[in-house]
N, C-alpha and C positions, 0 to 999 in steps of 0.2 A: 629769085636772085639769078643773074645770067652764068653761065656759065664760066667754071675758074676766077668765081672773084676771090681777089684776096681781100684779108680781114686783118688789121692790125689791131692789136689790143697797147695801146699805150697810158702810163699815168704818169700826170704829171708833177713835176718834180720842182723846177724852177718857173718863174714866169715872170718875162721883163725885168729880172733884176742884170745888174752888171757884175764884173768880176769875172774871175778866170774860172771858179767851180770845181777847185780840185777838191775838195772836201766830198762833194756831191761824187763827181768821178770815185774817189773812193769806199766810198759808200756804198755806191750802185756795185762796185764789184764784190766789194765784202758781203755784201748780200746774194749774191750768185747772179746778177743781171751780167748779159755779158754783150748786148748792145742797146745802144739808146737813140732817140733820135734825138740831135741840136741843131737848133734855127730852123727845123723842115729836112735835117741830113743826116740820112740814118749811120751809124758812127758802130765799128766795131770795139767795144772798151778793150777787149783783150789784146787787140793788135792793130786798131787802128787808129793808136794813140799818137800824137806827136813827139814824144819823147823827151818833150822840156819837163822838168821835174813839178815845178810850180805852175803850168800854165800846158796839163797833158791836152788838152782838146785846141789850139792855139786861139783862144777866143781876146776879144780886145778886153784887154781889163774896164774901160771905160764907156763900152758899149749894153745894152742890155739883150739880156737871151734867153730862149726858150731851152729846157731840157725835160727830156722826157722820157721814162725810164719804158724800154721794150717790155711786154709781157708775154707778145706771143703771136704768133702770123701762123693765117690758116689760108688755105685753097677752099674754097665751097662748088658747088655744081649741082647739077640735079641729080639725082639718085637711081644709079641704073641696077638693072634685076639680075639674078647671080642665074638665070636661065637664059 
């Protein structure tokens, strides 16, 4: 693996469906996820919400969308020796 790659661990949540997903948003935070990524766009839930009540990620009601709930992001490298 080269050096400092990163590793996202994402699962997915929605797929292709439409609607704004505040259910989902909810969800994901009641559960402790506190970013996801939607459409390919990593989204902080805790604050980097839109702030409309019904429609917090501002996604088209009519359109369809990818969400994916974050698990976890790692740095990898090769392994250097404590001498």
């Amino acid at each position: 693996m080269p050096e400092k790659t990163r590793l996202m661990v994402l699962a997915p949540v929605i797929r292709q469906k439409k609607g704004h997903h505040k259910d989902i948003v909810d969800k994901l935070l009641s559960e402790g996820f506190v970013r996801a990524r939607v459409n390919g766009e990593v989204v902080d839930l805790q604050s980097g919400l839109r702030g409309e009540a019904d429609n917090p990620l501002g996604l088209g009601r009519y359109e369809k969308h990818d969400v994916e709930a974050w698990w976890t992001a790692s740095r990898f490298g090769p392994k250097r020796s404590a001498g």
